[in-house]
C-alpha positions as a Markdown table, in Angstrom:
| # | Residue | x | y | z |
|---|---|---|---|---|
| 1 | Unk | 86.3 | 113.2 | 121.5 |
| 2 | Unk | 84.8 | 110.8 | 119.2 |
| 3 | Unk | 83.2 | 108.7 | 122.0 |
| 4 | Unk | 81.4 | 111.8 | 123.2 |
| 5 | Unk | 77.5 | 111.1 | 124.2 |
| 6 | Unk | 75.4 | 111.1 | 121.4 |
| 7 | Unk | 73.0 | 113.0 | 123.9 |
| 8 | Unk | 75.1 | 115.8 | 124.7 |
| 9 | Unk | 74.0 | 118.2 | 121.5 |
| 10 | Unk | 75.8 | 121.4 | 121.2 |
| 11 | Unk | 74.4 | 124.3 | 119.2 |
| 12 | Unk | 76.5 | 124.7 | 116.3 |
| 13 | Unk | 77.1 | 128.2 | 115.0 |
| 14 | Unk | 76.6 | 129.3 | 111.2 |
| 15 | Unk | 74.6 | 126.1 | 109.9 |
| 16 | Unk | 71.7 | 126.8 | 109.2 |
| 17 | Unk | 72.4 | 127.9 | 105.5 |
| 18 | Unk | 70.3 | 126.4 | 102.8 |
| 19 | Unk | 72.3 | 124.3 | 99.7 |
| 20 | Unk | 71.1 | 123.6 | 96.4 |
| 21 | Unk | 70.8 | 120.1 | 95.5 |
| 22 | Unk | 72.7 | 120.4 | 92.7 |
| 23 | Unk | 75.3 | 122.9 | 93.1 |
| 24 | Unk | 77.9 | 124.1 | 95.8 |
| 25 | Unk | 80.3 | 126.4 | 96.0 |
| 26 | Unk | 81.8 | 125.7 | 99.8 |
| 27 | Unk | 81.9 | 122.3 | 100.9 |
| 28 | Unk | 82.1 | 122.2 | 104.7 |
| 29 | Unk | 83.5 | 119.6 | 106.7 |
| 30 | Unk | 83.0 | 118.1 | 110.8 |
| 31 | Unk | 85.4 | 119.1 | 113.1 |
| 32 | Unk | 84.1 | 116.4 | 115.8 |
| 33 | Unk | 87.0 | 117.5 | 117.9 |
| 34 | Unk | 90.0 | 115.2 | 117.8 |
| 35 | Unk | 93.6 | 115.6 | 116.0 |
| 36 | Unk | 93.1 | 112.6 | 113.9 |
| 37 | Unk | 89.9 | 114.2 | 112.0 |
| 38 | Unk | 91.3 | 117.3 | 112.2 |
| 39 | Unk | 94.4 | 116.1 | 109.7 |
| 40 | Unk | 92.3 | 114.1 | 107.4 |
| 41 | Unk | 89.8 | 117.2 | 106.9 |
| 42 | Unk | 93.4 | 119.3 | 106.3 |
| 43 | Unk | 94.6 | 116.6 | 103.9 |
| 44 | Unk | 90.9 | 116.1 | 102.0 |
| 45 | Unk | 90.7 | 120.0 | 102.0 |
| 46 | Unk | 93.9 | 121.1 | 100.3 |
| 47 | Unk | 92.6 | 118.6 | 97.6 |
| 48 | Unk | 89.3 | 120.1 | 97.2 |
| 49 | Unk | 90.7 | 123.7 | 96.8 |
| 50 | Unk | 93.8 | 123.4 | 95.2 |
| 51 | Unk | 92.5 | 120.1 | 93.0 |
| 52 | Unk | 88.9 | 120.3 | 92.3 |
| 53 | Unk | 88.3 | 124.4 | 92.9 |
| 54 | Unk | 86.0 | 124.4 | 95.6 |
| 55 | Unk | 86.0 | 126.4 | 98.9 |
| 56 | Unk | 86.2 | 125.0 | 101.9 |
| 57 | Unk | 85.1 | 125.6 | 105.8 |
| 58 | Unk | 85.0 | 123.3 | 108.7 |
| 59 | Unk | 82.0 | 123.6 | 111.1 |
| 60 | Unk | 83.4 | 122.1 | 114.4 |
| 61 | Unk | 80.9 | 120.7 | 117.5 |
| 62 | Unk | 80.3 | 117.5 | 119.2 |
| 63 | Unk | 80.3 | 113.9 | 117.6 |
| 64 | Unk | 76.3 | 113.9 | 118.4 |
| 65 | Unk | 76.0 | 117.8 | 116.7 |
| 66 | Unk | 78.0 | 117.2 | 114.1 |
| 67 | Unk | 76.7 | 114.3 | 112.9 |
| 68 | Unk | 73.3 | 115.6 | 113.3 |
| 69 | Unk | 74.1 | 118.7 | 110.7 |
| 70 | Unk | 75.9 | 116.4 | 108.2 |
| 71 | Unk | 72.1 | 114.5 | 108.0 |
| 72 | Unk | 70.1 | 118.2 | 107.7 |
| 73 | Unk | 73.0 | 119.1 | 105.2 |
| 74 | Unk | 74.5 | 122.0 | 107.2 |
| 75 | Unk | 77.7 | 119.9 | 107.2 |
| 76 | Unk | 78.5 | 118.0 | 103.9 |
| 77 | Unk | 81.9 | 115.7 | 104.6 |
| 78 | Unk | 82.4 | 113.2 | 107.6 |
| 79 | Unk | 85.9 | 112.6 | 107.0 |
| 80 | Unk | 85.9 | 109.8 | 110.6 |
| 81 | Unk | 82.5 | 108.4 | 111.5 |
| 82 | Unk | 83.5 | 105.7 | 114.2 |
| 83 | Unk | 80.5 | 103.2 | 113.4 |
| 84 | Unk | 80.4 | 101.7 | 116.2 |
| 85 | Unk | 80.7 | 104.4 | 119.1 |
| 86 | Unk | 77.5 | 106.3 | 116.9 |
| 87 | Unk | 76.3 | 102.7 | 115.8 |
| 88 | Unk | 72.6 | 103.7 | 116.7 |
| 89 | Unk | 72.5 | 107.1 | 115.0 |
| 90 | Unk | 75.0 | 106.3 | 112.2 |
| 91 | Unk | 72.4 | 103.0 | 110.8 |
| 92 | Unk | 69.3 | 105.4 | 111.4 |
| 93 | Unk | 70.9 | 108.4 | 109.1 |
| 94 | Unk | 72.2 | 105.3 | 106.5 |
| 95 | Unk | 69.1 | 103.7 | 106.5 |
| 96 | Unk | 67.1 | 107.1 | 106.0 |
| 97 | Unk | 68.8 | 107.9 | 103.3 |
| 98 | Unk | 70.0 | 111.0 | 104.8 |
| 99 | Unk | 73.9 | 110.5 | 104.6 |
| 100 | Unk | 76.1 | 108.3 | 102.1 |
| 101 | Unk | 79.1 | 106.0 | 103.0 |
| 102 | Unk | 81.4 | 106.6 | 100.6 |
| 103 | Unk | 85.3 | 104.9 | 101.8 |
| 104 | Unk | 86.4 | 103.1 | 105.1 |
| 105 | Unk | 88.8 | 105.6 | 105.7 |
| 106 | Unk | 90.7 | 103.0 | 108.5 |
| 107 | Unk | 89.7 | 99.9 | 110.0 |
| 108 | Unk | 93.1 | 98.7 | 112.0 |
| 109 | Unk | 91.8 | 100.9 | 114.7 |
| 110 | Unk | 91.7 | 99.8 | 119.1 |
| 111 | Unk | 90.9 | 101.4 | 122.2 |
| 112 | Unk | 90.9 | 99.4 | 125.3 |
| 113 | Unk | 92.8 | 99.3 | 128.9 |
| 114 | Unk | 96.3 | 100.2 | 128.2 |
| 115 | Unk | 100.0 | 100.1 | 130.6 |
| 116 | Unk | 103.3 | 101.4 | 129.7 |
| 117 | Unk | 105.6 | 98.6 | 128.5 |
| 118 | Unk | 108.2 | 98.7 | 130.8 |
| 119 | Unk | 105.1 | 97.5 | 133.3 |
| 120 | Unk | 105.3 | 93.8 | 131.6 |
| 121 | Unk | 108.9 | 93.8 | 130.1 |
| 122 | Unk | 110.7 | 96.4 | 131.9 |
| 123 | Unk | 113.5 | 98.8 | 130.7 |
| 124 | Unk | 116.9 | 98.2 | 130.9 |
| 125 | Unk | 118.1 | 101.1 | 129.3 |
| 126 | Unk | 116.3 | 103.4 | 132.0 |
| 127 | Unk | 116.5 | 101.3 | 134.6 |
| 128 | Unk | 112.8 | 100.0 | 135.1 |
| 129 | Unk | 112.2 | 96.3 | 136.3 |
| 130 | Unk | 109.6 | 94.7 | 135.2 |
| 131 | Unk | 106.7 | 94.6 | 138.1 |
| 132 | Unk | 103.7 | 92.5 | 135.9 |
| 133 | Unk | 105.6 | 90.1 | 134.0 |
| 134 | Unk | 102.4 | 88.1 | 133.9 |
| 135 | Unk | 99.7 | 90.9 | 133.3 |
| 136 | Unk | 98.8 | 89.9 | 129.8 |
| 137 | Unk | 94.7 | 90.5 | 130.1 |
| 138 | Unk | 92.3 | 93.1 | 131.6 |
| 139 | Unk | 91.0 | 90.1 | 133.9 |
| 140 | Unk | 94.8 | 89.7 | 134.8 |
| 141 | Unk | 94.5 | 93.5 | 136.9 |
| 142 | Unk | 93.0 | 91.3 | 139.7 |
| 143 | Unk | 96.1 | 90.6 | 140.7 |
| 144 | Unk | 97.6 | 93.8 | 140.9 |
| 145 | Unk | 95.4 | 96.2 | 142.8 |
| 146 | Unk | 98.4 | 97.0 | 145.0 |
| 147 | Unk | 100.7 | 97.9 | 141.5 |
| 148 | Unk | 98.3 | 100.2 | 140.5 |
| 149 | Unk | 97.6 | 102.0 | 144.2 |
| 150 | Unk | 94.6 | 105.1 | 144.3 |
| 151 | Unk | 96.5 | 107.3 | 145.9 |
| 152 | Unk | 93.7 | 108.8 | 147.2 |
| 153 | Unk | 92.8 | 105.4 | 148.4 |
| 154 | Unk | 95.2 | 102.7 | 149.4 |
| 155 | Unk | 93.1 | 99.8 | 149.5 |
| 156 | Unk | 92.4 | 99.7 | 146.4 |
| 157 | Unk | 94.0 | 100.4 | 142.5 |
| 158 | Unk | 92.9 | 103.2 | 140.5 |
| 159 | Unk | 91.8 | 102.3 | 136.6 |
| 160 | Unk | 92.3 | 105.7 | 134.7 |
| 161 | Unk | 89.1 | 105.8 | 132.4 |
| 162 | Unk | 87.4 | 107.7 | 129.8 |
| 163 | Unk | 85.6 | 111.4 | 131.1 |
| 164 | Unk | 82.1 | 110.8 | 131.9 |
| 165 | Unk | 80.3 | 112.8 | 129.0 |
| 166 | Unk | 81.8 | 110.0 | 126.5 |
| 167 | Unk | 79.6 | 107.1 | 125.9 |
| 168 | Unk | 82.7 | 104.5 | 126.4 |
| 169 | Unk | 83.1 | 105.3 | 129.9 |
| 170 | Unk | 80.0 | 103.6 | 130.7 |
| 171 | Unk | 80.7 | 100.7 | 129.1 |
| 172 | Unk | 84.0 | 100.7 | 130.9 |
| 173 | Unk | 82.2 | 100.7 | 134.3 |
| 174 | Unk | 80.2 | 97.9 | 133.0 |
| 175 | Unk | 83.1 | 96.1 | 132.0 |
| 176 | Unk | 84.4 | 96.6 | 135.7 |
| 177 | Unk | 81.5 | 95.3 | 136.9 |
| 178 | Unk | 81.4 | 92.4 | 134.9 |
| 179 | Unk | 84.5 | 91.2 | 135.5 |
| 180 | Unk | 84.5 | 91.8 | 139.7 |
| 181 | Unk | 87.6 | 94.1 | 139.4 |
| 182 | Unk | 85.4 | 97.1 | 140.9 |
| 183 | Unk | 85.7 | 95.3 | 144.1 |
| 184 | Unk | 89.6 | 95.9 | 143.9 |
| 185 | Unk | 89.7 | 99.0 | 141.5 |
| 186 | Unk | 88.4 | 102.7 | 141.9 |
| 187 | Unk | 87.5 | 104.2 | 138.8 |
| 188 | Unk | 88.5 | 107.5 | 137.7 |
| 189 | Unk | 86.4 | 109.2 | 134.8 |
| 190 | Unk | 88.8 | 112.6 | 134.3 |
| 191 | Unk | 87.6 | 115.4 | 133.3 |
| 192 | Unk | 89.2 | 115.4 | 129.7 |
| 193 | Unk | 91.3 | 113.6 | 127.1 |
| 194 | Unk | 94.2 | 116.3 | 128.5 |
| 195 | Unk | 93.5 | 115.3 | 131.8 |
| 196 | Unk | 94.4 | 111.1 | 131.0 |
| 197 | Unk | 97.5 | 112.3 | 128.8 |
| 198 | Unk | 98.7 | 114.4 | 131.6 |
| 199 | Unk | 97.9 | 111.3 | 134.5 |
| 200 | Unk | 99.7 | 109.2 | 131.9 |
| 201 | Unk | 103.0 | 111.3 | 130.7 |
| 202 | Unk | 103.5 | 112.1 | 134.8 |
| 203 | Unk | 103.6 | 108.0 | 135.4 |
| 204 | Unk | 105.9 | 107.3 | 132.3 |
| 205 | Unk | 108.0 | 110.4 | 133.1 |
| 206 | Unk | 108.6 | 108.5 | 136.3 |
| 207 | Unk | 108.4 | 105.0 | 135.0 |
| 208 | Unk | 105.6 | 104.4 | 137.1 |
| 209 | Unk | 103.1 | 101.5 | 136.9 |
| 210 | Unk | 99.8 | 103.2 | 135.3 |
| 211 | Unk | 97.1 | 101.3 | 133.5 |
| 212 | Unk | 93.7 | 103.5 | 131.8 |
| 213 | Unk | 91.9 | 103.9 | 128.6 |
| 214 | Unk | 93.0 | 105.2 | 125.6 |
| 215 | Unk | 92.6 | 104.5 | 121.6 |
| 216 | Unk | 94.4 | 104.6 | 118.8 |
| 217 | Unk | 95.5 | 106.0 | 116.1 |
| 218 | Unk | 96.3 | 109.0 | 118.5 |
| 219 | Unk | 99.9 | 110.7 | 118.6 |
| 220 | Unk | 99.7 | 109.0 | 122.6 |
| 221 | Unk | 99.5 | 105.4 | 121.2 |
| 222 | Unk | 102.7 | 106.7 | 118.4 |
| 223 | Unk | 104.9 | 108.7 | 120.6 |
| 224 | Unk | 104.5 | 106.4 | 123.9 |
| 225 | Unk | 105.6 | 102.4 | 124.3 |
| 226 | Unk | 102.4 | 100.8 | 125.5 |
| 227 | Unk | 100.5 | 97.8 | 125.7 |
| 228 | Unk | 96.7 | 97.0 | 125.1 |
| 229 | Unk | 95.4 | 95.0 | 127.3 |
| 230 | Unk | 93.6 | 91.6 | 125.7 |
| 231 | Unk | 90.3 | 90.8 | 126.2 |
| 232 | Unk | 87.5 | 88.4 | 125.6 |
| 233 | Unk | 87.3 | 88.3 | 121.4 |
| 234 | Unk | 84.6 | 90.0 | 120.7 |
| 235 | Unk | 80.6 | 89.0 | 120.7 |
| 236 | Unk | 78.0 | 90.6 | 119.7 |
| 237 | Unk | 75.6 | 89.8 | 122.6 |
| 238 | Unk | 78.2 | 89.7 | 125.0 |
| 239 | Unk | 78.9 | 93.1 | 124.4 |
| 240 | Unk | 75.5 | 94.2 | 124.5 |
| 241 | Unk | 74.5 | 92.2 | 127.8 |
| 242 | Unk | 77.6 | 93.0 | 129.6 |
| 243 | Unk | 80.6 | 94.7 | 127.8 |
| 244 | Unk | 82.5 | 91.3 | 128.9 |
| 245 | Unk | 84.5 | 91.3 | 125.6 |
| 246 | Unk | 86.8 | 93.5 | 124.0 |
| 247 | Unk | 85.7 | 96.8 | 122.0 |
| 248 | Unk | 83.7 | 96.1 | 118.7 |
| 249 | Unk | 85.6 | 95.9 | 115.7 |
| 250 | Unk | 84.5 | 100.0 | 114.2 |
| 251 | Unk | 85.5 | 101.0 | 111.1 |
| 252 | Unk | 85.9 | 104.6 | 110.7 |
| 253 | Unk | 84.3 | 105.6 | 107.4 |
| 254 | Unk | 83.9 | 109.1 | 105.2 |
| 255 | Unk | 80.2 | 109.7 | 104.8 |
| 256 | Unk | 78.8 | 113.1 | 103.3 |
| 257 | Unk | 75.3 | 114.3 | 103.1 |
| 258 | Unk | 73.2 | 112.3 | 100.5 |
| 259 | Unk | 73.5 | 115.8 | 98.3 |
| 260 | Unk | 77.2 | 116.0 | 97.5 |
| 261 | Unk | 77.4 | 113.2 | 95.1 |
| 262 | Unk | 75.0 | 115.6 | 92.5 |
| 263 | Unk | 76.5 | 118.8 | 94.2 |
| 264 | Unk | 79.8 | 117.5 | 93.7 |
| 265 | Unk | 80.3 | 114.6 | 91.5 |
| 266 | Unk | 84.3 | 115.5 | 91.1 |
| 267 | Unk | 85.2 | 115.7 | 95.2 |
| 268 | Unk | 82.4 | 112.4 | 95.8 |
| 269 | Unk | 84.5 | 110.2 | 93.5 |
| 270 | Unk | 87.5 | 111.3 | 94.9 |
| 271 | Unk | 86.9 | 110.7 | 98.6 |
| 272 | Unk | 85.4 | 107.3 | 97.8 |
| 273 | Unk | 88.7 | 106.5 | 97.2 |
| 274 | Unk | 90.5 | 108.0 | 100.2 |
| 275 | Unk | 91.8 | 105.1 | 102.4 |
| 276 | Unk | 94.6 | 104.9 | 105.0 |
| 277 | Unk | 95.5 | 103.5 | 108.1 |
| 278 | Unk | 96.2 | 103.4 | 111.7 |
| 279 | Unk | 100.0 | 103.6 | 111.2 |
| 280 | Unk | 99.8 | 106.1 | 108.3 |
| 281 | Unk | 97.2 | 108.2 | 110.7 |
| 282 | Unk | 99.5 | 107.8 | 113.4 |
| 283 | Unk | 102.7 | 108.9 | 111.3 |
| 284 | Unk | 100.7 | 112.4 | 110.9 |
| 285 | Unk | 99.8 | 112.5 | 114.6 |
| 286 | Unk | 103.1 | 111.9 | 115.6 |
| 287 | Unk | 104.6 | 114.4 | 113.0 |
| 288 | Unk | 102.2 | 117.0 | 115.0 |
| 289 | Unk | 103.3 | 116.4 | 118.5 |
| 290 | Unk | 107.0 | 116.2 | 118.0 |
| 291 | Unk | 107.3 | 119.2 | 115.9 |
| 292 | Unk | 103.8 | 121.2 | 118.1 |
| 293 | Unk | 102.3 | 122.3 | 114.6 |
| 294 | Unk | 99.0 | 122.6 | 113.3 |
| 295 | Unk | 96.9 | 119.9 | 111.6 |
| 296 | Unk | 97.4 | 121.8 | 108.4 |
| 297 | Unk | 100.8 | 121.5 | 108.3 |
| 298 | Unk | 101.2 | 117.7 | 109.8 |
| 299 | Unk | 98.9 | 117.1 | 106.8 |
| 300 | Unk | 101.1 | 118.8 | 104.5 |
| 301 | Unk | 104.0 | 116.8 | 105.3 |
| 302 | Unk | 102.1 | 113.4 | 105.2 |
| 303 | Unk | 101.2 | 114.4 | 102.0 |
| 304 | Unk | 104.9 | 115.1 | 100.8 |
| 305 | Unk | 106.3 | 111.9 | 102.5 |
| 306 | Unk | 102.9 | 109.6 | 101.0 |
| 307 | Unk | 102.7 | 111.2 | 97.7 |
| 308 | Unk | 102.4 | 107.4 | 96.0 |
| 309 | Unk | 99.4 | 106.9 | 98.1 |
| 310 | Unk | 97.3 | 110.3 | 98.0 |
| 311 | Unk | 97.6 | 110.2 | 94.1 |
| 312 | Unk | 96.1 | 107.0 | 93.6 |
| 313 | Unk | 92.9 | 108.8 | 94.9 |
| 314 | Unk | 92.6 | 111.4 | 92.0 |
| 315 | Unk | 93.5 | 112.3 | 88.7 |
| 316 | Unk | 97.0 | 112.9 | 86.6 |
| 317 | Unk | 95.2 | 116.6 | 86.1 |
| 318 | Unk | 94.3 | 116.6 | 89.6 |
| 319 | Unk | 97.5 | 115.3 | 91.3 |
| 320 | Unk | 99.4 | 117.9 | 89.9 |
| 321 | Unk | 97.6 | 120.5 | 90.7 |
| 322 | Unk | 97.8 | 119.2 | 94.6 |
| 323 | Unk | 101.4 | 118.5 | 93.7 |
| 324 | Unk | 102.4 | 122.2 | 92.7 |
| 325 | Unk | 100.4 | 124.0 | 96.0 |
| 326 | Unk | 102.6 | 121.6 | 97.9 |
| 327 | Unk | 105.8 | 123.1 | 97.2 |
């Protein structure tokens, strides 16, 4: 996913095609491999083609690859950069030269220790007491190693965490640390983001106590009732020195190769204007899971259902254009 290690470099396929500066006919964009940049690159894409003319193709790899081809120009559109999980890479490519901000695509963004509700306020309607009225905090977990039982080992809880080639799992180790609760707490780095939705849905299914990392906007953070754990308010070297705070504040933003503005004057002004949200991203998501279809069509929908807001990013010409594919 997004917080994949920025040294775990895949070789991407079919990139190593040569542009012009100052033309293009197919503008590619990053598959980084999550749903949430998967609809924005549908819902930016159908605009493109059906609005602007261009083709389209989506080059998909690791956060680290992908990244690294939208700076050598092999990839032209970043439709979710999260600046603060590629901090280090993301300033050197801005600095450089070699890539553009254009929008903050979202910025209401979180990712942190999460339980199901029903944990803290329980759930009449199913049945579910509450077993941690007072678990408010990650520091709170202290106190409720026995809640949260390893079942692989009974003397201590089990924190679900992020898998181990993601750079936040480290810093959710440290954070552990820090904070003493690996002295009470076994933590388990799964193997995938399927394999913490699956640990996650069995718990809920069961209304069992279950804390772990996730982030949102993700169709998990829409579709189930949870709770993010507070934390320390975030500083700067805190964060560095220790993780002892919550997650940096990291706005997601579009960037595209420091060509496209010449390539593509048209599609440049119109993604500088692309802006959503958490809860609009999430709306998508959720769309997605509940009715198991394609980012494509998720995208389509939001599109139909947020026309007021999609059209505010092009022109009459353009919008209607969009509008008539749509149907």
């Amino acid at each position: 996913m997004l917080f994949t290690s920025l040294c775990a470099l895949l070789v991407l396929g079919a990139c190593s095609s040569e542009t012009s500066t100052d033309s293009i006919e197919v503008i590619k964009f990053a598959d980084a491999g999550w749903d949430s940049i998967r609809v924005h690159n549908s819902i930016a894409q159908l605009i493109v083609e059906e609005g602007y003319g261009y083709d389209t193709e989506v080059t998909s790899g690791t956060t680290a690859a992908t990244l690294q081809s939208l700076e050598k120009g092999d990839i032209n559109v970043y439709m979710e950069i999260w600046t603060d999980n590629t901090k280090e890479v993301y300033e050197k490519a801005i600095e450089s030269g070699s890539i553009v901000k254009l929008a903050t695509n979202f910025n209401d963004n979180s990712q942190g220790l999460y339980v199901p509700t029903y944990v803290i306020e329980g759930d009449a309607e199913k049945g579910i007491e509450a077993v941690a009225p007072d678990l408010k905090t990650v520091q709170d977990l202290e106190k409720y190693p026995e809640l949260f039982q390893d079942p692989e080992d009974s003397t201590k809880g089990r924190i679900i965490g992020a898998p181990s080639s993601w750079a936040v799992s480290e810093h959710l180790e440290s954070k552990l640390e820090t904070y003493g609760l690996d002295a009470k707490f076994n933590y388990l780095a799964p193997g995938s983001d399927s394999a913490i939705v699956a640990d996650l849905a069995g718990a809920y299914k069961k209304g069992e106590p279950w804390v772990g990392y996730y982030w949102s906007p993700t169709w998990v953070t829409a579709s189930y009732d949870l709770t993010l754990l507070e934390d320390v308010p975030y500083d700067a070297a805190t964060w560095e020195e220790s993780k002892g705070t919550e997650f940096p504040p990291n706005d997601v933003v579009i960037a595209v190769h420091k060509d496209l503005p010449t390539q593509a004057k048209d599609v440049t002004e119109f993604l500088s204007k692309y802006e959503t949200s958490n809860a609009l991203t999430e709306e998508a998501l959720d769309y997605m899971n509940e009715n198991e279809v394609e980012p494509d069509e998720a995208a389509q929908w939001w599109m139909k259902e947020h026309e007021d807001i999609w059209t505010t990013w092009v022109s009459e010409e353009v919008a209607e254009k969009v509008k008539a594919a749509l149907n």
